[in-house]
C-alpha positions, 0 to 999 in steps of 0.5 A: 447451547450458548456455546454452540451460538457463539460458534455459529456468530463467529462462522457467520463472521466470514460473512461480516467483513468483506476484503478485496485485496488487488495488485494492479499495472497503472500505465503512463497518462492512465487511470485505473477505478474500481468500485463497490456498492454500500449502504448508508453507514457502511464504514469503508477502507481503502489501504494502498503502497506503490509497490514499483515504478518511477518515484513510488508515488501515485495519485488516488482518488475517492469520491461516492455516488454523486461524483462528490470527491470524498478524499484525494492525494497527489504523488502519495506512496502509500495511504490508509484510508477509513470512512462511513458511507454517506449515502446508499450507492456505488464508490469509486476508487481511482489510481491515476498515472497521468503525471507519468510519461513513460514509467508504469506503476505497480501498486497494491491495494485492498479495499474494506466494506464492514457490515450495513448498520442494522435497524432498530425495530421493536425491543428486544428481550434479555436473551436477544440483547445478550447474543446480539452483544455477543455477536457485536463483541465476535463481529468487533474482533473480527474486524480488528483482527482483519485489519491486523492482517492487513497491517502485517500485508502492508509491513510486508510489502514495505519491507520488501520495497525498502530491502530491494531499495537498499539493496540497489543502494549497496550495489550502486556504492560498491560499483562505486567505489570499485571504480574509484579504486580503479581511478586511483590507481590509475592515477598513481600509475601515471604520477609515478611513470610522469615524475619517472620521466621528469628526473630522467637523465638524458645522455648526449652522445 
């Protein structure tokens, strides 16, 4: 029987957690907000990467219910953010694109709400304190196990950002140095045909 309980906590976990996970266009001297609603307690997480445009970078903005800026970063590429809800209300989440004149950005994020604190209302007995230490340990596991997905999603990303980068690095190197080669040549071409002509013997007639 406890067995069966302890199957029927894990499947009430996908209920626990709730994970929003977004890719968004932020235009030049535009800023994109989102929101969810949480109890007082709730902790909340917010995970970002600037993903294309520009210098990477992106300013992001936290503030809660009462427009009280909970936490703000100008010109960041990537963050990771973790917080309690102070209070019971909506928090926004803003991305702001306004020191961009003409570059849009791409940025990724995901957004993390756990499960509202529960009350403590009577005592409880040897049983009822036994699952629900049962179904704290499931709910703990869950939410670890959903923030190493989103680590991995996070690596992901970077990675790819990071290959595409060196990747343009090793074009732009080797059209380089290409053209240098071009130039060299060139070069010694014109030296050779320069001193061809400087030691060439004219002949009167």
């Amino acid at each position: 029987m406890k067995f069966i309980h302890s199957i029927f906590a894990l499947f009430l976990l996908q209920c626990f957690v709730q994970t929003n996970g977004y890719f968004i266009t932020v235009d030049p001297h535009s800023e994109e907000c989102f929101f969810d609603r949480a109890e007082a307690g709730t902790k909340l997480g917010l995970m970002f990467e600037t993903v294309e445009g520009g210098f990477l970078d992106i300013e992001v903005r936290i503030s809660g219910p009462d427009q009280k800026v909970i936490y703000q970063g100008e010109k960041e590429s990537s963050g990771k953010y973790t917080f309690s809800a102070y209070e019971t209300g909506i928090y926004h989440y803003c991305f702001s694109n306004k020191m961009s004149t003409l570059t849009p950005k791409v940025v990724m994020f995901s957004m993390e709400i756990g499960e509202a604190p529960k009350g403590t209302v009577g005592a409880v007995n040897e049983g009822e304190a036994g699952h629900t230490k049962l179904e704290d340990m499931i709910r703990e596991l869950s939410g670890t196990l959903t923030s190493i997905k989103h680590e991995q999603d996070y690596m992901h990303v970077r990675d790819r950002i990071h290959r595409s980068i060196n990747e343009s690095t090793n074009s732009r190197v080797v059209m380089w140095s290409f053209f240098e080669a071009i130039v060299l040549i060139v070069m010694t071409v014109g030296q050779v045909y320069y001193l061809k002509r400087f030691f060439e013997v004219k002949r009167v007639v």
